[in-house]
N, C-alpha and C positions, 0 to 999 in steps of 0.2 A: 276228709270225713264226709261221708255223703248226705245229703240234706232230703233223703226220701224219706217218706212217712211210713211205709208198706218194702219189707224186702224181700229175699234169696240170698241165702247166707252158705258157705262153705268152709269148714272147719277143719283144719288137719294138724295130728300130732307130727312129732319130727321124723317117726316111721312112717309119715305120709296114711295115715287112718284118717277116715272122712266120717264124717258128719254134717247133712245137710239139713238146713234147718229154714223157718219163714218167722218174722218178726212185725213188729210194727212199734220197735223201738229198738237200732241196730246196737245202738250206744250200750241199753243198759242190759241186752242180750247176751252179748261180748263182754261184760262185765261179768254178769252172773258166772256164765263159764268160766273165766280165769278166778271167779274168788270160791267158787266149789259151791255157793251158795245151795245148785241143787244136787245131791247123789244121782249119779247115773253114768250112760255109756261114755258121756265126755271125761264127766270125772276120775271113773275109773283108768280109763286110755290115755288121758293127758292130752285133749284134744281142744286146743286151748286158739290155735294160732289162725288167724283169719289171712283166707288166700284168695277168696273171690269171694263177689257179693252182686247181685242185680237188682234194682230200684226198679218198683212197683207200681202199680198207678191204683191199686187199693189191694184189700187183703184176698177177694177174688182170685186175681190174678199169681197174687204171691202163692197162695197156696196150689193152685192148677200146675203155676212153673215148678216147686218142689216137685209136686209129684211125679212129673215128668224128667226132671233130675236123678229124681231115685230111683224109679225105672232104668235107667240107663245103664250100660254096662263099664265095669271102672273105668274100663281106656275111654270111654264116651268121655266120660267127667274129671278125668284129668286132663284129656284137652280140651275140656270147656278153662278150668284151671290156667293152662300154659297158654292159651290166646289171647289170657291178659297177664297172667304172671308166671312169666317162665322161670323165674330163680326160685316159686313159693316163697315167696318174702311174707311176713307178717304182716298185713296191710294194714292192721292196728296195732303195731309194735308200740308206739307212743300216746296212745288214746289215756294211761290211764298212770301216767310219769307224774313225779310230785312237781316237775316244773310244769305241765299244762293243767295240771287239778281238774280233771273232767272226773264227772261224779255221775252215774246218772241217776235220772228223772226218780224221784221213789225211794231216794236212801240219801234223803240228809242235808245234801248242799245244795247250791242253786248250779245249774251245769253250763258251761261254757264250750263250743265247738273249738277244737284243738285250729290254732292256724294252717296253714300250709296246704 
């Protein structure tokens, strides 16, 4: 679980659809998306699975590197993707499992960073 405060987030359904996004809270981003909380491109497409992510040193930054992300051409951004995750594994498959109870910040519990 990354412990940045400012990110670059990369999101893909199992048809491999992108959606790239900037946060400044990874946890309860990646959260919103998997519970539908907002209607939209993710929701509809089922764009749910985090594949890649970059840590920020403020929101500045975050938002300059999306948009330079987005810019990109697909094959750009799927090998930004496979230079750190070649299988596209869910890099937060288990963020939000009832044995680690991670909750985030804004809905409810107090939140705990999953181990490992």
């Amino acid at each position: 679980m990354p412990t940045c405060r400012h990110a670059v987030y990369i999101l893909a359904s199992l048809s491999r659809r992108l959606y790239i996004g900037v946060t400044n809270d990874l946890v309860r981003r990646i959260w919103e998306h998997r519970s539908g909380v907002q209607v939209g491109f993710t929701a509809r497409y089922r764009i749910t699975r985090r594949v890649y992510f970059e840590a920020t040193p403020n929101i500045r930054a975050a938002i300059q590197r999306e948009k330079e992300i987005k810019g990109w051409s697909r094959e750009k951004k799927i090998q930004l993707i496979e230079s750190t995750n070649a299988g596209w594994l869910d890099l937060a498959h288990d963020w939000f499992s009832e044995k680690r109870k991670v909750v985030p910040s804004g809905h409810g519990a107090s939140r705990r960073a999953p181990s490992g």
